[in-house]
N, C-alpha and C positions, 0 to 999 in steps of 0.2 A: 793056839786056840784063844787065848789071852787076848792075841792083837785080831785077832779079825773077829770076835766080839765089840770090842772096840770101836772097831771101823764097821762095824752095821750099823751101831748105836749112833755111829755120827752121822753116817747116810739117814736112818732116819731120820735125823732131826732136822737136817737140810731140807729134805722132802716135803716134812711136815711144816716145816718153815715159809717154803714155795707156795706150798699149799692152801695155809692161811693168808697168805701175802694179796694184797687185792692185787689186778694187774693193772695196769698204768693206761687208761684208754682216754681221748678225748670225743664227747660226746654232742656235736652240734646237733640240732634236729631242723632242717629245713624246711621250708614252706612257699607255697607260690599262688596267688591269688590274683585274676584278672577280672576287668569289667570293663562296660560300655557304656556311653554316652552322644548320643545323638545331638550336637552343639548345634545346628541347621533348627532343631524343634525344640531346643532345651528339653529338652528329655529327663526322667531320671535315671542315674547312674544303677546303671543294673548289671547281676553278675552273667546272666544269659548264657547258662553252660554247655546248652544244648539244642537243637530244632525246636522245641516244645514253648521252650523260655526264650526263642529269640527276639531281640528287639526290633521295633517296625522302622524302616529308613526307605527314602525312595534314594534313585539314582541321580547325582550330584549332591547329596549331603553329606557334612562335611562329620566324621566323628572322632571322638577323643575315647582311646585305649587309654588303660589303669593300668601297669603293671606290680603289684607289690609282692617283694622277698622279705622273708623272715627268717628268726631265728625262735622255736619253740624250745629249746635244749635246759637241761636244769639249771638254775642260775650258779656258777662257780668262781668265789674271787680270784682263782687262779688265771682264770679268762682260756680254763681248758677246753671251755665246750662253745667258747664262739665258733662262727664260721669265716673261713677265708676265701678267696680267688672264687668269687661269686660274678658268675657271667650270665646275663641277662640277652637270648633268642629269641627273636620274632620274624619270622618265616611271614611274609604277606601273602595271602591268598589270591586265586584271582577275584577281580570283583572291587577291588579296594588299589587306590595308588597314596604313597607318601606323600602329605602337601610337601615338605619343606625338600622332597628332591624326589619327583616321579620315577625318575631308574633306579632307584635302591630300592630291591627286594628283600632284605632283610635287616632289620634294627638290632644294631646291638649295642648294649650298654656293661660295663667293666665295671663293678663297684672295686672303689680302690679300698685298704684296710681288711679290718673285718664286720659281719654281723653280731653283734653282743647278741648271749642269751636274752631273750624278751622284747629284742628291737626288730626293723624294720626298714628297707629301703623300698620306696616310691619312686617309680618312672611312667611318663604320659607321653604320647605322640597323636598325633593330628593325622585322619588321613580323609580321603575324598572318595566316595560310591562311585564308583565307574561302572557297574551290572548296568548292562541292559535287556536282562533277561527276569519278567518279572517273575517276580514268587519264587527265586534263588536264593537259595541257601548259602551265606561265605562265611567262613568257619574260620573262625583267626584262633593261633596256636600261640603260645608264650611259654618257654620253657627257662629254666635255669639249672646251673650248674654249680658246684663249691667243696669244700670239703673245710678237715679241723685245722689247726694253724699246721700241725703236723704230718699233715694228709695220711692219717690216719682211717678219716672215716667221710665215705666220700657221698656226695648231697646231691640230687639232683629230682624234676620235677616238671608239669606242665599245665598248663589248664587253658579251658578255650573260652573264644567270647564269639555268640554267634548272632549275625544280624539275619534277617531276610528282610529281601527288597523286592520293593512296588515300583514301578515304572510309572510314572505320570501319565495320563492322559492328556495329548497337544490339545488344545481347545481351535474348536474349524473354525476359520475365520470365513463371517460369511459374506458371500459375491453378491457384489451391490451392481444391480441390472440397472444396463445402458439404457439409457434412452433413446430412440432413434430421431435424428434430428429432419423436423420436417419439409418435405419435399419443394420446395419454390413454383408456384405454379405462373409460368409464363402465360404471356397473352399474345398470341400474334396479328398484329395488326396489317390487315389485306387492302392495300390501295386500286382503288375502281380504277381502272381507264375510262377515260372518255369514250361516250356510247358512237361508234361507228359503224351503226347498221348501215344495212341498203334502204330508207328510208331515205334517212338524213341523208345518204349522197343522192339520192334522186333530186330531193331538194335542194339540196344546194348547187347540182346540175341545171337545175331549172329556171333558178334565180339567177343563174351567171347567165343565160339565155334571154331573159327578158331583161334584164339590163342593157345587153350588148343590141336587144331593137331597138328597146327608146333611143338608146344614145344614136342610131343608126339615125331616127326617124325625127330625131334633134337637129342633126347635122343638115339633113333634105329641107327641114323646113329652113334653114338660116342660108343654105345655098340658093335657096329659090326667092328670099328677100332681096339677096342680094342684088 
């Protein structure tokens, strides 16, 4: 009776030992923050979370994503509530291509180390309007992932940055009317013939007639001088 008195009173006190014991956790608290900047219009950098709030870009402006991670978590000199293995996704939507490599659909960045309580990593990329559809909504997503150094307590998040796009109006170029060039007005020049009536040959039938008497009537007289 003796010893299992004994042995309760120790269980107890294990228990209540346990019990007041805090338990060992590491505590990072993550964070994810994006925004927009229209670099084509210098724009302000806006966080544009949604249709209502989104920033105005026409098609072929060039804009710059913000991405920032954080660590909100209590501060601990033990460095138990930074965060680790913090991976930074961005899914491109349609509407938008990468300058620096138009086939890579998705950005990702690796933060090496960890996030301290109260710090902060910053990432931007470049990408280009490709919408040709205007009054289009493109909805860029940025997510992250992380946990504590002990993966213990695991981190993860997303937020959007939304533009809509205007399509430029081409301006008509306007058709500058021909001239017609003027006509050349020819002249034709009509050469007379010589008038060849039955006049003029009667006369000049006639004339060969009285020549050929006198001359007849020449001869008679210098024949009969003779």
């Amino acid at each position: 009776m003796k010893k299992l008195l004994i042995g309760s009173i120790i269980s107890g006190v294990a228990a209540a030992t346990l019990i007041s014991s805090p338990a060992l956790a590491w505590h990072p608290v993550g964070y994810i923050q994006k925004s927009v900047q229209n670099q084509t219009t210098n724009s302000a950098v806006v966080d544009a979370n949604d249709a209502k709030s989104a920033l105005s870009v026409n098609t072929g402006d060039t804009l710059v994503y913000t991405v920032k991670v954080g660590n909100k978590g209590s501060y601990d000199s033990r460095g138990w509530n930074d965060m680790a293995g913090v991976v930074i996704t961005d899914k491109l939507p349609d509407g938008v291509e990468l300058i620096s490599d138009p086939t890579q659909r998705i950005v990702t960045f690796t933060i090496p180390g960890t996030i301290t309580t109260g710090a902060s990593v910053t990432k931007t990329f470049a990408v280009k309007v490709t919408s040709a559809q205007d009054g289009s909504i493109v909805d860029n997503k940025a997510c992250f992932t992380g946990n504590s150094t002990v993966n213990d307590n695991a981190q993860s998040g997303c937020e959007n940055a939304v533009v809509k796009v205007t399509v430029p109006v081409k301006p008509v170029t306007p058709v500058t009317p021909v001239t017609p060039t003027p006509a050349v007005k020819t002249t034709t020049v009509v050469k007379t013939l010589p008038n060849t009536g039955a006049g003029n040959i009667v006369a000049i039938t006639l004339g060969v007639s009285v020549l050929g008497y006198l001359g007849s009537l020449f001869v008679k007289k210098r024949a009969n001088n003779s």
